[in-house]
N, C-alpha and C positions, 0 to 999 in steps of 0.2 A: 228393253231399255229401262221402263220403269224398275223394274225388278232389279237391276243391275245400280241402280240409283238407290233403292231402297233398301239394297245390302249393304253400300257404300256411307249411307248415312247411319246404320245401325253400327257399321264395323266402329264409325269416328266418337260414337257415344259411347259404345263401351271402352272404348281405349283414353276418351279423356272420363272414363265413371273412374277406370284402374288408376289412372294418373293422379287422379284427385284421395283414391283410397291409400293410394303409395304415400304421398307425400303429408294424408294426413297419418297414417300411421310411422313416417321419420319424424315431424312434430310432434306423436305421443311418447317416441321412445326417446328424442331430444331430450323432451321434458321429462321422462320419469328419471333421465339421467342426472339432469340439472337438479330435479328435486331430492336423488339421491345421493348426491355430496355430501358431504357432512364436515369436509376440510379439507385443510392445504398438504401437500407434504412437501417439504423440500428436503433435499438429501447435500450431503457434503462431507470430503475426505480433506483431510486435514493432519498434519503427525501429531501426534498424541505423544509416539515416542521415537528415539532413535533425534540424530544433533538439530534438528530441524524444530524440535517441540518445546525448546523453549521459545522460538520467533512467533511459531502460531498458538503456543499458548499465551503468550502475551499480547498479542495485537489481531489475531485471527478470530478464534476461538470463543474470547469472552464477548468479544461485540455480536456473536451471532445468537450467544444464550444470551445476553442481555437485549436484546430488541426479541428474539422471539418469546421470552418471557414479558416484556411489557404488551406487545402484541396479544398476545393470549390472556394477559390480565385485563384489557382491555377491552375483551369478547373477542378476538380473530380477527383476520384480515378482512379489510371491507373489501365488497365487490361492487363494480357499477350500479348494480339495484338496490344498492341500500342494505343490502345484508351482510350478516359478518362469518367469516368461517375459522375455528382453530388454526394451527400450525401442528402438526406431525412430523418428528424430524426423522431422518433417518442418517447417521453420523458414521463413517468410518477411519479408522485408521492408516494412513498412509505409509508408516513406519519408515517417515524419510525416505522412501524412495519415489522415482519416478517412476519407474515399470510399473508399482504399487497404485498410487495414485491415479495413472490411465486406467487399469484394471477398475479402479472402484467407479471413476467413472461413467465407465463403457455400464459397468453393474445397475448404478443409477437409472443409468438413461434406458436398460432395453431390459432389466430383469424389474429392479423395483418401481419403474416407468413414475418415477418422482414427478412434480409439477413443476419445481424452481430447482436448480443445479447452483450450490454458491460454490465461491471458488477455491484453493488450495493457497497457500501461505508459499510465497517466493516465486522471485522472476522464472525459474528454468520450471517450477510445478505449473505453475499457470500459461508458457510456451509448449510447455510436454501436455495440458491437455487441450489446447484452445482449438485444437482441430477437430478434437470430437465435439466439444461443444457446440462447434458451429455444425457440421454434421449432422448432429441429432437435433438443432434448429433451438438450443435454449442460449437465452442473453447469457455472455458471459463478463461478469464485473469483476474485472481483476484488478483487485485493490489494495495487492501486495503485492507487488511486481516493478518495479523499475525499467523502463526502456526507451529506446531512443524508435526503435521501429514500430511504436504504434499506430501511427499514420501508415503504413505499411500494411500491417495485422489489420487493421478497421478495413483497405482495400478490400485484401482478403478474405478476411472474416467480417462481415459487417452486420454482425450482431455481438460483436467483440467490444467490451468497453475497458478505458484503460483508466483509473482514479490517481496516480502515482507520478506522473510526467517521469521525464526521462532523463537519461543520467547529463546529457549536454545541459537541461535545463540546471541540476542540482550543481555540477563543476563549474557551470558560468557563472552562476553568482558565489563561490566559493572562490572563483580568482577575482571576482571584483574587488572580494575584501580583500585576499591579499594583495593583491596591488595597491592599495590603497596603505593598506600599513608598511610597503615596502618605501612608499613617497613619503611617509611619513618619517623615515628611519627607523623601524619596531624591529624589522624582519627584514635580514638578508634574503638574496634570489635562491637561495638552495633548496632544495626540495626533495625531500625523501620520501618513497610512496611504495606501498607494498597493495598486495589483493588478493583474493582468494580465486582461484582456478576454478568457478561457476558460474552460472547465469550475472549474478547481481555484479562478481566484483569485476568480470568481461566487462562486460556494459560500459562500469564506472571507470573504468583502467584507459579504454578506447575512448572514451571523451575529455579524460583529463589531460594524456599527453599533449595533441593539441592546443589545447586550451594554456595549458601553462605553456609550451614555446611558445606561442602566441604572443600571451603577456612578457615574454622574455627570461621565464624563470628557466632553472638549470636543475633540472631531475636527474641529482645526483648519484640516486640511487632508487631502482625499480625492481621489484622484485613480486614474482607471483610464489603463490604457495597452496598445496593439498589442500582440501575442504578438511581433511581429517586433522591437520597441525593442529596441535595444543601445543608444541614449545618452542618459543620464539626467541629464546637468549639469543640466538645468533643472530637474528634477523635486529631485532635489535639494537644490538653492540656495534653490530655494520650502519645501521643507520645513525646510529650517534655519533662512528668515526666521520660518516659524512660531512659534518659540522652544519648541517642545514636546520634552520631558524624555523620550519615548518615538516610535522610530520605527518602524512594522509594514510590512514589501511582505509581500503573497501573490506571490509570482514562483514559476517554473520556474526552474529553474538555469543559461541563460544569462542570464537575468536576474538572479538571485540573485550569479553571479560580475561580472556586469560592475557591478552596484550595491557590491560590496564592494571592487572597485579602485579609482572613480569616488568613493566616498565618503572612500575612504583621501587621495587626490589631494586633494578637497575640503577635508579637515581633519575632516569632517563625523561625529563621536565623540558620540551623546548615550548618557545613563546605560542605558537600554533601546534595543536596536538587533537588531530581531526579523526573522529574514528566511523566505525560503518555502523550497520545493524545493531540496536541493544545499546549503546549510548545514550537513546532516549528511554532509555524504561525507566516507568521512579524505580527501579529495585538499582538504578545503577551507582547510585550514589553509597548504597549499603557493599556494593561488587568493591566499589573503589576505597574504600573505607575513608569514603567521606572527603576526599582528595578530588572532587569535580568542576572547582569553580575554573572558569575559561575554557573549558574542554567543548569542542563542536565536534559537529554531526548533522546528519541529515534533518529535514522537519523541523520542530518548532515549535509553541504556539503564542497566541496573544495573552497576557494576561488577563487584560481588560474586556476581553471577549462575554460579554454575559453568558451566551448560546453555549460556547464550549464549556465554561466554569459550569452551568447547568448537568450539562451529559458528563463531565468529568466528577461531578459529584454523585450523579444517579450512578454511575460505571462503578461507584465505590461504595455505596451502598448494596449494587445488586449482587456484583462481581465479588464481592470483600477486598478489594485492594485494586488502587489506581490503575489510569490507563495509560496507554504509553503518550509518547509526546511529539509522535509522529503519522505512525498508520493509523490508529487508532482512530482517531477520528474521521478520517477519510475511508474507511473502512464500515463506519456508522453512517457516515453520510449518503456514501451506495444504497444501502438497508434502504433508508428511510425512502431513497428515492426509488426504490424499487416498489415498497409498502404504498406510498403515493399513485404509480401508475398501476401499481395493481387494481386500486381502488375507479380510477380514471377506465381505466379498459380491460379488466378481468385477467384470466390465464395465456389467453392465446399468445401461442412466444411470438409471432413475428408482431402481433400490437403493443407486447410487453418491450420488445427491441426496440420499434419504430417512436413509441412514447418516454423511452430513455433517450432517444437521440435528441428530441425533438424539444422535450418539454422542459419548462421551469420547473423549481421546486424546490420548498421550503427546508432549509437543513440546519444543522449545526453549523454550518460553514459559512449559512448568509440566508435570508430571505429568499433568494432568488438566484438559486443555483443553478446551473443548468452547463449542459458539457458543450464541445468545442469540436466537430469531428469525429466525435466518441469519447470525448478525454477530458477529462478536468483537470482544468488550469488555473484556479485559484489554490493556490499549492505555496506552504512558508516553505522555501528550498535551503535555509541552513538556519539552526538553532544550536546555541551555545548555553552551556549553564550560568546562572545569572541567579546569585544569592538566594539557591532555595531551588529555583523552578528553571526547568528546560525552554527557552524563548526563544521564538524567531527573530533573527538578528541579520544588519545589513552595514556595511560600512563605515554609512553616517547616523543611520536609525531613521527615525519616521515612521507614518501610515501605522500599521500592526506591529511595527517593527522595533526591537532596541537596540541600539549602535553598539558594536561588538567590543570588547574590552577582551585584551591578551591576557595572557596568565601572564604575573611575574618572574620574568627568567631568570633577572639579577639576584630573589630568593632561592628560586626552586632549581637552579641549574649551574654546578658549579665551572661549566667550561664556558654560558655564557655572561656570567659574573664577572669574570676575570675577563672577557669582551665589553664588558659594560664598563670597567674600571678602568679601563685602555682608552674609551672613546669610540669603540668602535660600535656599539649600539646605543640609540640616544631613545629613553623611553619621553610617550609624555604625560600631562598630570594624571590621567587615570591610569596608567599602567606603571607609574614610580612607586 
């Protein structure tokens, strides 16, 4: 019995001596791990080329070389303990497709086993990858993307975040105004609405019908069209025989510019002339040859914003030329808030997810930013050009906002000229 006792206690020392030699040598190799980092990398596909590359090289793109070049000018990413580590990018080309884009970042995640995955420019690239993302367990800030189902996707993927709201949010306050200028007399109920056969202009299409019967308007004319269309004479010509006082495309920006050449050609000037994607870029007023005052679109911003004029001036110094006046900053707002909980809670994705959902944080956008179910909701949802600069605009104005002013039809539109001369549109003092 003793002996049997004195096996029993020898067997339990060596098994807690192993126990303790195990777990001290995963604390040396932890640490020699920890010590031998030397940086971040984060990886991200994006079109470079092919119709997609001028949307993310203007709103994608530059905000991720511009925050990881101040990050790294800065010494690197801070971590919880006080230390700072480089950025290492690893960037691919998506060449506007989808197939492409899953491919790079399946690539990402299991070949170049990146730290952070950012996300891809457009609603159907950031729905075509958000299942791998969540999959391979990395937060995804999709901050070029428009949708209505992201309360949905957050179910789902709930390491999914969505910076952009969704197209219901953008069409309801786009019919408050026009409601509001139709009570005024500015704008008959007609409505002429076109959109591209994709991710973004579905979305926007499927929320606006609704919305205008709703309000009572008469969508006179609806029409989808190919991602590929570059020529819109007829789509046009149709909508201008519609005789409707307000005209909506949901486009991508080669759509967006070749409709605002094509229209100008046409004569084709109604009092609301509301366009997609690419409206907001400063290059658009150069697209339009300088022919943008009244023209809306998505986004916005304040002038008066110190925060934003700040990063709209760094974005131009680093970038060599402005940033848009929509994603773009919501885009940089993600970053920082990612840069921040990194600092807060290191790499680990499900702490880096859980302190995006959770946490405040300091942005361009406001002191004290923080999401909504995964989603940010402080969002300018329509912006009109306005003497110079793209502004978030609302009905009456207010808060960030400036009260929206029509383009003049009585000059720029000779069918609704000869309506104006009749009686049958009555502007008032800021649109005579």
């Amino acid at each position: 019995m003793k002996n049997s006792l004195l096996e029993a206690v020898c067997a339990t020392r060596r098994l807690t001596t192993c126990a303790l030699a195990a777990l001290a040598l995963a604390s040396s190799v932890h640490g020699v791990a920890a010590q031998e980092r030397d940086k971040v990398t984060i990886g991200y596909a994006v079109s470079k080329s092919g119709p997609n590359a001028g949307g993310a090289g203007m709103t994608v793109t530059p905000n991720y070389e511009l925050w990881v070049q101040e990050v790294n000018a800065a010494g690197g990413l801070k971590m919880p303990d006080g230390s700072q580590l480089p950025i290492e990018v690893i960037a691919y080309d998506d060449r506007s497709s989808a197939e492409e884009v899953v491919r790079a970042v399946e690539r990402l995640a299991t070949q170049d086993k990146v730290d952070i995955i950012l996300p891809p420019w457009g609603t159907g690239f950031n729905l075509a990858v958000a299942p791998l993302m969540a999959k391979f367990g990395y937060p995804h800030l999709a901050g070029a993307a428009v949708t209505d189902k992201a309360s949905d996707f957050v179910k789902r993927w709930d390491t999914s975040f969505w910076f952009m709201g969704g197209s219901a949010d953008y069409v309801s306050a786009f019919t408050d105004i026009l409601v509001a200028e139709r009570a005024a007399g500015r704008i008959n109920d007609k409505i002429a609405m076109i959109s591209v056969a994709d991710g973004f202009g579905i979305d926007l299409v499927k929320a606006a019908r609704p919305s205008f019967e709703a309000a009572g308007f008469d969508v006179t004319y609806d029409k989808s069209f190919p991602p590929q269309t570059s020529d819109f004479a007829t789509i046009l010509n149709e909508a201008q025989s519609s005789e409707a006082d307000t005209f909506v495309a949901f486009t991508y920006p080669p759509h967006t510019f070749a409709l605002t050449k094509q229209a100008k050609v046409a004569s084709f000037s109604p009092p609301v002339f509301y366009l997609g994607v690419g409206a907001a870029f400063p290059v658009y007023p150069k697209i339009a040859d300088g022919s943008v005052e009244g023209i809306m679109s998505l986004g916005g911003v304040d002038p008066n914003n110190a925060l934003n004029n700040a990063y709209r001036a760094k974005h131009q110094e680093v970038v060599g030329r402005g940033a848009d006046y929509w994603g773009s900053v919501l885009i940089y707002a993600s970053l920082q808030m990612l840069e921040q909980t990194v600092a807060r809670v290191g790499l680990d994705k499900a702490a880096v997810a859980a302190e995006l959902s959770s946490g405040t944080f300091s942005t361009v956008l406001g002191a004290e930013t923080r999401l909504e179910n995964n989603q940010l909701r402080a969002i300018n949802w329509v912006g009109q050009w306005q003497d110079g600069t793209f502004v978030a605009v609302s009905a009456e104005g207010g808060g960030n906002k400036m009260q929206v002013k029509l383009r003049n039809p009585a000059g720029n539109n000779p069918t609704n000229l000869t309506r104006y001369l009749s009686g049958q549109i009555v502007f008032g003092p800021d649109n005579s």
